[in-house]
N, CA and C atoms as a LAMMPS dump frame, in Angstrom:
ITEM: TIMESTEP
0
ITEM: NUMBER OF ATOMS
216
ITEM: BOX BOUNDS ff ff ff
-5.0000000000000000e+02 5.0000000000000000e+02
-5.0000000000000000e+02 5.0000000000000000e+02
-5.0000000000000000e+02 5.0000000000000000e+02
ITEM: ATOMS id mol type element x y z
1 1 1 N 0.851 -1.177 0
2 1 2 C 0 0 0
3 1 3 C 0.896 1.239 0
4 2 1 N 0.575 2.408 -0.594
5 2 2 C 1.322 3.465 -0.684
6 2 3 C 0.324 4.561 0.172
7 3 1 N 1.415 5.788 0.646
8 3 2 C 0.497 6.658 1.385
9 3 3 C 0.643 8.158 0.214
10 4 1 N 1.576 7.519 -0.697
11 4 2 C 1.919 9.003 -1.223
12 4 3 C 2.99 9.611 -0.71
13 5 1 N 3.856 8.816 0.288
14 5 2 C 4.723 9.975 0.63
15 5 3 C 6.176 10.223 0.456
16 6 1 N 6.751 10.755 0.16
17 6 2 C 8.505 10.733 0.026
18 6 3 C 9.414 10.945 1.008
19 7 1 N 10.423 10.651 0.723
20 7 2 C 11.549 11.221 1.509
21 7 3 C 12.862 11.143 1.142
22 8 1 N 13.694 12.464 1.375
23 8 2 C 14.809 12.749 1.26
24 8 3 C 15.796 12.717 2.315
25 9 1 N 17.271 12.298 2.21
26 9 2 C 18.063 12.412 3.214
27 9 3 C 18.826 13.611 2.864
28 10 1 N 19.299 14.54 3.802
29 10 2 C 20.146 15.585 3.504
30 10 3 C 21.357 15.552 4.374
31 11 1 N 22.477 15.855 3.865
32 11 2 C 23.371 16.203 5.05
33 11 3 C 23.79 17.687 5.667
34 12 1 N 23.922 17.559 6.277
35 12 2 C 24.382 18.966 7.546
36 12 3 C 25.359 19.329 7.374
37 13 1 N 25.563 20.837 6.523
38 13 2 C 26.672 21.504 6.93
39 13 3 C 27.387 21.938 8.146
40 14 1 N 28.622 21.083 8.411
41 14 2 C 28.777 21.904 9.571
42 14 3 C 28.936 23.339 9.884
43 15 1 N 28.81 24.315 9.089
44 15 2 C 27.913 26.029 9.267
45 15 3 C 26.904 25.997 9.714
46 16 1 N 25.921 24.895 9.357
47 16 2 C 24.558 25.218 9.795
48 16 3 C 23.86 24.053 10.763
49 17 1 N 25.23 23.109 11.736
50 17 2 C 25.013 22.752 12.744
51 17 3 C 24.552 23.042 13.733
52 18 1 N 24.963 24.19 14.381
53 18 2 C 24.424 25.264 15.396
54 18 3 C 22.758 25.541 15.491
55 19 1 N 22.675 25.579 14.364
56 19 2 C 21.122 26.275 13.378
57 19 3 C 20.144 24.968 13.945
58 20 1 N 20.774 24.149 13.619
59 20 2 C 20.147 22.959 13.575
60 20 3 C 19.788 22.374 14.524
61 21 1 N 21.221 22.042 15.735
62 21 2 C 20.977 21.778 17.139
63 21 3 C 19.684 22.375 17.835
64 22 1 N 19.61 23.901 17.374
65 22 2 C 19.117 24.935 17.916
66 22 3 C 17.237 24.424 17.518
67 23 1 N 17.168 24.488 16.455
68 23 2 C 15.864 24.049 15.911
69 23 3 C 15.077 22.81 16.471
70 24 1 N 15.953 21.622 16.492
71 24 2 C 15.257 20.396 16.707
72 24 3 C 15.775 20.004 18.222
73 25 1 N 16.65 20.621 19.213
74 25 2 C 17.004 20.674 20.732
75 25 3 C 17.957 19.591 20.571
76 26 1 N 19.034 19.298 19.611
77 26 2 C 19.931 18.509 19.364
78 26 3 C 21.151 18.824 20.602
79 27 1 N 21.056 17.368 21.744
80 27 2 C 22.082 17.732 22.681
81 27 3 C 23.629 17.978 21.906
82 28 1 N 24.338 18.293 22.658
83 28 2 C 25.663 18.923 22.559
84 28 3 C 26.584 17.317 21.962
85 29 1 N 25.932 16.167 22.937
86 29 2 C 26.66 15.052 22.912
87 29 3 C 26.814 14.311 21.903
88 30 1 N 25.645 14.849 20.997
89 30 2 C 25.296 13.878 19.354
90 30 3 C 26.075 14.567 18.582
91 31 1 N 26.605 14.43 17.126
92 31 2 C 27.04 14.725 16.363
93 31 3 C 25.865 14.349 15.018
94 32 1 N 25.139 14.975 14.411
95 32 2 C 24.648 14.818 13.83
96 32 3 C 24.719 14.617 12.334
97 33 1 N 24.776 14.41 11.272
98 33 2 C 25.751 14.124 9.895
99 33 3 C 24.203 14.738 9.157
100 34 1 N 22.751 14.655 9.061
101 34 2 C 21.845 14.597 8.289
102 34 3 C 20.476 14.302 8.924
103 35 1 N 19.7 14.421 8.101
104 35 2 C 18.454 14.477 8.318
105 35 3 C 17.554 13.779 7.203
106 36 1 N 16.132 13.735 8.117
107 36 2 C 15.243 12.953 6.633
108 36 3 C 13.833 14.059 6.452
109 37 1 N 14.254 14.28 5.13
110 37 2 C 12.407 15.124 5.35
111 37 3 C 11.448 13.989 4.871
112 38 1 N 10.542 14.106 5.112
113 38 2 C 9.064 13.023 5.245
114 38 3 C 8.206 13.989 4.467
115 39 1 N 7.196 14.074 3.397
116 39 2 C 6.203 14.701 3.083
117 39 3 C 4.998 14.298 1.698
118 40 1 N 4.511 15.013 1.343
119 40 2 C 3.494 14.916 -0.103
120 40 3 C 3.91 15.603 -1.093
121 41 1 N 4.026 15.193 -2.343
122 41 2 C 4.063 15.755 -3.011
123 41 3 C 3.159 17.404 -2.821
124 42 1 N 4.055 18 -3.404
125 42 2 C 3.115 19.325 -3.587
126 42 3 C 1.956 19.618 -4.998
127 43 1 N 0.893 19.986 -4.897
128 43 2 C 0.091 19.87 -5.816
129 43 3 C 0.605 20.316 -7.053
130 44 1 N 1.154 21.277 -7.068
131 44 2 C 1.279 22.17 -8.519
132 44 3 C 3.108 21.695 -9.257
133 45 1 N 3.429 20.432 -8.247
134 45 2 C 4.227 19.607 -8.679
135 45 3 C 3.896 18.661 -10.141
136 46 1 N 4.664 18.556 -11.041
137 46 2 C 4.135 17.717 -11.819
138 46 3 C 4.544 16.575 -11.559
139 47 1 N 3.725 15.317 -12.257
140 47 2 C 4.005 13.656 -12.02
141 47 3 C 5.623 13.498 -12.574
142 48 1 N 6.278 12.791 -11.837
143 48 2 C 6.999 11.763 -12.329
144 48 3 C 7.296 11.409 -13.769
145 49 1 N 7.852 11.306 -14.554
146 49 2 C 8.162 10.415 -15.424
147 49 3 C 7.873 8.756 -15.413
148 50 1 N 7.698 8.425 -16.398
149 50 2 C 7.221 7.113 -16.585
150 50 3 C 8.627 6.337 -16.163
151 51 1 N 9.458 7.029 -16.634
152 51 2 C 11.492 6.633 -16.857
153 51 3 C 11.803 6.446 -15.441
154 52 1 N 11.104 7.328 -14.526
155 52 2 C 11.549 7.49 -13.02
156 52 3 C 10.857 6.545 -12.124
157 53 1 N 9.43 6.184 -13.18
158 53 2 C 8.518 4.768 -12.231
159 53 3 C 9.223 3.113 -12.638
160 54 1 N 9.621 3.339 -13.64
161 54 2 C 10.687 1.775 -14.112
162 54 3 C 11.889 1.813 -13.422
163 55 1 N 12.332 2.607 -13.287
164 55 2 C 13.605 2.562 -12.394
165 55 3 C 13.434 2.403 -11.207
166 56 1 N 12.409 2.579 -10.669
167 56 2 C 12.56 2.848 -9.223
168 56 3 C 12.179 1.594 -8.436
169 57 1 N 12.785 0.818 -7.314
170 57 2 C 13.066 -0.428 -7.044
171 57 3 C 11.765 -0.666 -5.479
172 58 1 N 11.211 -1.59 -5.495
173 58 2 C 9.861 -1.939 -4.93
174 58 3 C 10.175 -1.62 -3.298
175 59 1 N 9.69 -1.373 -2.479
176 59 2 C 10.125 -1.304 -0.983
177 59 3 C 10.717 -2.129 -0.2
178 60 1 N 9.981 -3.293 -0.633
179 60 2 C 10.865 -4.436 -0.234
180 60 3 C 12.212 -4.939 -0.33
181 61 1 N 12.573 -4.232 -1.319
182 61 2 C 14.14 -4.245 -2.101
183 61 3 C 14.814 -3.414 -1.472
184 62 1 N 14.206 -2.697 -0.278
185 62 2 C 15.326 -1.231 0.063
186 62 3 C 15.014 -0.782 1.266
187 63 1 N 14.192 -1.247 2.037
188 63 2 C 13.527 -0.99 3.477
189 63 3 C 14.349 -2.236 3.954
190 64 1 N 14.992 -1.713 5.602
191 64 2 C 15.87 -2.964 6.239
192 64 3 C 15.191 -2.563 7.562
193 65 1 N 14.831 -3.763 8.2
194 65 2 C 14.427 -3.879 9.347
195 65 3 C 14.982 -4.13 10.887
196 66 1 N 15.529 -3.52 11.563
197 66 2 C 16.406 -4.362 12.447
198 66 3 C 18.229 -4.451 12.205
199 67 1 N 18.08 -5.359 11.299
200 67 2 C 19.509 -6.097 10.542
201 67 3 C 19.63 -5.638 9.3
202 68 1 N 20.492 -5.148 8.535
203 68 2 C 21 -4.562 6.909
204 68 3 C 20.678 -6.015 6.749
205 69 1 N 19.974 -6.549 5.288
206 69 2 C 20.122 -7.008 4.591
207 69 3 C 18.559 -8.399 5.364
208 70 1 N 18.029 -7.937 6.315
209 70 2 C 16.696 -8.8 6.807
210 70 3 C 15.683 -7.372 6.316
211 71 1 N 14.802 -8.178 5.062
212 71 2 C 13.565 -7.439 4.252
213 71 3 C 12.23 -7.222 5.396
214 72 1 N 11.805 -8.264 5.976
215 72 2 C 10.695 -8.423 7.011
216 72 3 C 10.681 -9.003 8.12
């Protein structure tokens, strides 16, 4: 089942570590490397490519549970 939703990983400049700590109450003790945004497409986004739905590999193929390399 799909919900529609995406996500991106980004990494953290360390310039805009501070910024960041500051935003999400990131203790002093973590070192943080990145983040994930979670969301919906935006409406006035256009679809996908057909090129970008063949390529793109089923969930099961890329979601790890627990252990790298255990699917479910």
């Amino acid at each position: 089942m799909t919900e529609g939703l995406g996500a991106c990983f980004f990494g953290i400049m360390p310039e805009h570590l501070g910024a960041f700590r500051a935003e999400f109450g990131v203790p002093d003790a973590y070192d943080p490397i990145g983040g994930i945004t979670i969301g919906h497409r935006a409406d006035d986004v256009p679809a996908q490519s057909a090129r970008v739905a063949r390529r793109r590999r089923a969930a099961d193929d890329v979601v790890h549970r627990g252990q790298w390399g255990r699917h479910s």
